[in-house]
C-alpha positions in Angstrom: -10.8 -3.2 -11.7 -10.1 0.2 -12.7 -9.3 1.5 -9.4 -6.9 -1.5 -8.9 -5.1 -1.0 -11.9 -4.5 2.7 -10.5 -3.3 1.8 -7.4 -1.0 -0.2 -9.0 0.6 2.1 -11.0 0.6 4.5 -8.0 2.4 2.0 -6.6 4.7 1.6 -9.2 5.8 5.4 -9.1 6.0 5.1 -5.8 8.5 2.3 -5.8 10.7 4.5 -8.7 10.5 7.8 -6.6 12.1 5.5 -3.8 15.1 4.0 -5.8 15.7 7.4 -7.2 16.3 9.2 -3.8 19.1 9.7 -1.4 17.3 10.7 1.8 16.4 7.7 3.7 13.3 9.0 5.2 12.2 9.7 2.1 12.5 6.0 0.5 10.8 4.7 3.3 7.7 6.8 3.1 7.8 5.9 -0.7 8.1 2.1 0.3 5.3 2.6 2.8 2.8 4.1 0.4 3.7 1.5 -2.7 2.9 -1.2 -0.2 -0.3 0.6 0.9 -0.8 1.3 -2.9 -0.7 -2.4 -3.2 -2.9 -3.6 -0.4 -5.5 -1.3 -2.2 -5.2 -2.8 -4.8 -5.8 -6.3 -3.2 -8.3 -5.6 -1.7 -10.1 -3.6 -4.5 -9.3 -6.7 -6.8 -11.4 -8.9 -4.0 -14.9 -10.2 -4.9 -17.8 -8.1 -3.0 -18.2 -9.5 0.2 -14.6 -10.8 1.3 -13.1 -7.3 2.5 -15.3 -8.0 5.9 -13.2 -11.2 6.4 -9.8 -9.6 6.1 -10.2 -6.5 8.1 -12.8 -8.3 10.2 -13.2 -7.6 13.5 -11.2 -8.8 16.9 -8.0 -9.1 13.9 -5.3 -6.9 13.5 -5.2 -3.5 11.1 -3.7 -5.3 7.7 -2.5 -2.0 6.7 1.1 -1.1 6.6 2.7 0.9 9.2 4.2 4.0 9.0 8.4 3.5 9.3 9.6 5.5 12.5 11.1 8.9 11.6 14.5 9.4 13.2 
């Protein structure tokens, strides 16, 4: 649970690095890694055995996608 908690926080500074910009591409890569930060940590928080059903196969990638750069 260590490693969740981590991710979390990384997500957290994240999130605070993208409020506190002005460059749009720049506070959607922030949002993009807080919510990747944030799967992580879902998925670290999950008991042993249950990561194979979400990111099973024949399913979609249940990561995030990078935003398009302009």
């Amino acid at each position: 649970m260590a490693t969740a908690k981590l991710f979390r926080r990384q997500a957290a500074t994240c999130a605070a690095m993208a409020d506190q910009t002005h460059d749009e591409e720049s506070r959607h890569r922030c949002l993009w890694l807080a919510q990747t930060y944030l799967r992580l940590a879902e998925l670290e928080e999950l008991p042993v055995g249950q990561n194979s059903d979400i990111t099973g196969e024949g399913e979609e990638d249940p990561r995030p996608t990078l935003p398009p750069t302009h």
